[in-house]
C-alpha atoms as an extended CHARMM CRD file, in Angstrom:
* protein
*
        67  EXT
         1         1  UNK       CA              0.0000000000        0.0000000000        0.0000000000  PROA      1               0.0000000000
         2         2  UNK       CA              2.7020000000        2.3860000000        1.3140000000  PROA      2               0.0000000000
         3         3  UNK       CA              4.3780000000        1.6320000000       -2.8380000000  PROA      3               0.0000000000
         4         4  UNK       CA              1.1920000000        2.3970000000       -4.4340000000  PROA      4               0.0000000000
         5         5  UNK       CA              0.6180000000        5.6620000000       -2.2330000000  PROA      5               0.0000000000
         6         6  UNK       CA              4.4320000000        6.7660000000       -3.3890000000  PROA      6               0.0000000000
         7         7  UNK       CA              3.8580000000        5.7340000000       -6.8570000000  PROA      7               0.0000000000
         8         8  UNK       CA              0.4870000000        8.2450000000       -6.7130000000  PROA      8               0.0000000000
         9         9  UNK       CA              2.6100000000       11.3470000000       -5.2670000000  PROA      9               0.0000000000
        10        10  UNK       CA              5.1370000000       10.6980000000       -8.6160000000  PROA      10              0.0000000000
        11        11  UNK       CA              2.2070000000       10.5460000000      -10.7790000000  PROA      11              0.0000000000
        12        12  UNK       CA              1.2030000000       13.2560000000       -9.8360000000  PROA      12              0.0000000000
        13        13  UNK       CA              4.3170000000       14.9260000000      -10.4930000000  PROA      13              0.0000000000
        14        14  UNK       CA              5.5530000000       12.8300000000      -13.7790000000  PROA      14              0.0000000000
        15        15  UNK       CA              1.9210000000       12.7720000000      -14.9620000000  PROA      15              0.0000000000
        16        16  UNK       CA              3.4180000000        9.3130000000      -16.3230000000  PROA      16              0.0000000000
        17        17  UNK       CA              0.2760000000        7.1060000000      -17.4320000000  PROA      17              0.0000000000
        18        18  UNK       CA              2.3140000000        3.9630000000      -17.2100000000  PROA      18              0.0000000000
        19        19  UNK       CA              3.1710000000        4.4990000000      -13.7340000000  PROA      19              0.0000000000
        20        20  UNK       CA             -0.7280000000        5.4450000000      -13.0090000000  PROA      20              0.0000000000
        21        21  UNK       CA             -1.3100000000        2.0080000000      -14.2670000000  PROA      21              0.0000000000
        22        22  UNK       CA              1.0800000000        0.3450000000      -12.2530000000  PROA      22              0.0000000000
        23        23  UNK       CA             -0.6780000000        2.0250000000       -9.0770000000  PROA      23              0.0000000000
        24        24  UNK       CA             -3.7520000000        1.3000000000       -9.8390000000  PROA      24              0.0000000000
        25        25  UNK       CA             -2.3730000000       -2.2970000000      -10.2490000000  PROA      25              0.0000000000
        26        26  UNK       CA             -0.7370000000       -2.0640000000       -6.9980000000  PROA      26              0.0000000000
        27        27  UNK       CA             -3.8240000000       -0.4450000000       -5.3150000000  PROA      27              0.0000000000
        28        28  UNK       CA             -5.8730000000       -3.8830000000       -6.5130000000  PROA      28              0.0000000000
        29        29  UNK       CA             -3.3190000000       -5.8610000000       -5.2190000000  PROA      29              0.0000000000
        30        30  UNK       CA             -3.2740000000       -3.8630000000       -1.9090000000  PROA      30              0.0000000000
        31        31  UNK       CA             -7.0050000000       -4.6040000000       -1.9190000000  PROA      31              0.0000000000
        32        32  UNK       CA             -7.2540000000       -8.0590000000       -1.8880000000  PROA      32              0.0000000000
        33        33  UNK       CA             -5.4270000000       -8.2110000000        1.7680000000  PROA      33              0.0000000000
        34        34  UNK       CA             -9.0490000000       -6.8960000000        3.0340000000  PROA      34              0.0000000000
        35        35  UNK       CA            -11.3000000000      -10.3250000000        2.3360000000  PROA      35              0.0000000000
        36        36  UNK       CA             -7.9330000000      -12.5050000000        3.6170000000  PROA      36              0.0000000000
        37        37  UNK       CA             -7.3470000000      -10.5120000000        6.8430000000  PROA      37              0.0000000000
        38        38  UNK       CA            -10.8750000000      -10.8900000000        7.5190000000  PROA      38              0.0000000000
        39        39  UNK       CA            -10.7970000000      -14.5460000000        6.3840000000  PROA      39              0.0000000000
        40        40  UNK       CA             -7.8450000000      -15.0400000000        8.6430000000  PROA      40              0.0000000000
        41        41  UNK       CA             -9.4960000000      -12.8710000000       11.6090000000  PROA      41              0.0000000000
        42        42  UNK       CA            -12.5780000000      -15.2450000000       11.3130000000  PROA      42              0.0000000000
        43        43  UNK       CA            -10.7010000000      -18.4800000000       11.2140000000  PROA      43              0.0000000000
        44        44  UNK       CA             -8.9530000000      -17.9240000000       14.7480000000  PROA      44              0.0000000000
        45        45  UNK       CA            -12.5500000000      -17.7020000000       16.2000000000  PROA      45              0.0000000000
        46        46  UNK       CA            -13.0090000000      -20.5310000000       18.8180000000  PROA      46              0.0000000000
        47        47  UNK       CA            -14.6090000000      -23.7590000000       17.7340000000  PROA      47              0.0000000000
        48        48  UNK       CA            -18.5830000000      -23.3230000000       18.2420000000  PROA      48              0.0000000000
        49        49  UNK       CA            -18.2060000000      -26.5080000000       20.0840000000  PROA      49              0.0000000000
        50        50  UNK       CA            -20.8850000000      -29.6350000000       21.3490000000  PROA      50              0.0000000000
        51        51  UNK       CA            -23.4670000000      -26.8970000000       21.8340000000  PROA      51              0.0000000000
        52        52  UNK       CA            -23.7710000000      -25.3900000000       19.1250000000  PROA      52              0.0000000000
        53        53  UNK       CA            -23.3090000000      -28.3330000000       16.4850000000  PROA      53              0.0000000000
        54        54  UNK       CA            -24.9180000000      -26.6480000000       13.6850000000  PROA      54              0.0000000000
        55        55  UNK       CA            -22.2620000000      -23.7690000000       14.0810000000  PROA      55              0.0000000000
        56        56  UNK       CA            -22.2290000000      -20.0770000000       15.1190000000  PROA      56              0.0000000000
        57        57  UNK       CA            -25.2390000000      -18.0510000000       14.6970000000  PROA      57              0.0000000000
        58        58  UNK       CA            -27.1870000000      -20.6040000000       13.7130000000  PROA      58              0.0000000000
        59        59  UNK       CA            -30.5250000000      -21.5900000000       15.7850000000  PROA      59              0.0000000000
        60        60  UNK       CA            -30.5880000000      -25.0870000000       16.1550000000  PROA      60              0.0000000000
        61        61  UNK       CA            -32.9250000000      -27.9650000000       15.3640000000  PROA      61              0.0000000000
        62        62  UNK       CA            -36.4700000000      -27.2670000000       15.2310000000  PROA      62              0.0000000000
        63        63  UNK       CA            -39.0380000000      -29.1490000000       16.6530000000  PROA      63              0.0000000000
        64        64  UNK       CA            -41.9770000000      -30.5130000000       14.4060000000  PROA      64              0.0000000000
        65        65  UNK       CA            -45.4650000000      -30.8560000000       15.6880000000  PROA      65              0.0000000000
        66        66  UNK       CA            -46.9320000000      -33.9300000000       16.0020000000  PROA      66              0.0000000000
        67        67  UNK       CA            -43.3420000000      -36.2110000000       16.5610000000  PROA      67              0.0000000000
């Protein structure tokens, strides 16, 4: 991020289309750390364990009438 954020202050400067395209590039690539840190955050959640066997958030079995 801090390359791409450079790269943009020489643009600016330069006015070098190329080396907009490379930041942009390097802005996209910069962006795809967002879904894997959150993937990452999520997976060192605790187990949801005997309790809740269907997994987090979810309500459970359901009961039908009649059984």
């Amino acid at each position: 991020m801090a390359t791409a954020v450079v790269q943009l202050v020489i643009v600016g400067f330069t006015g070098s289309v190329a080396l907009l395209a490379d930041t942009i590039h390097n802005f996209g690539d910069a962006a795809t750390a967002i879904p894997l840190l959150v993937a990452f955050t999520l997976s060192r959640r605790r187990p949801a364990g005997d309790r809740l066997h269907l997994g987090r958030g979810r309500r459970g079995y359901r009961r039908v009438p009649g059984q």
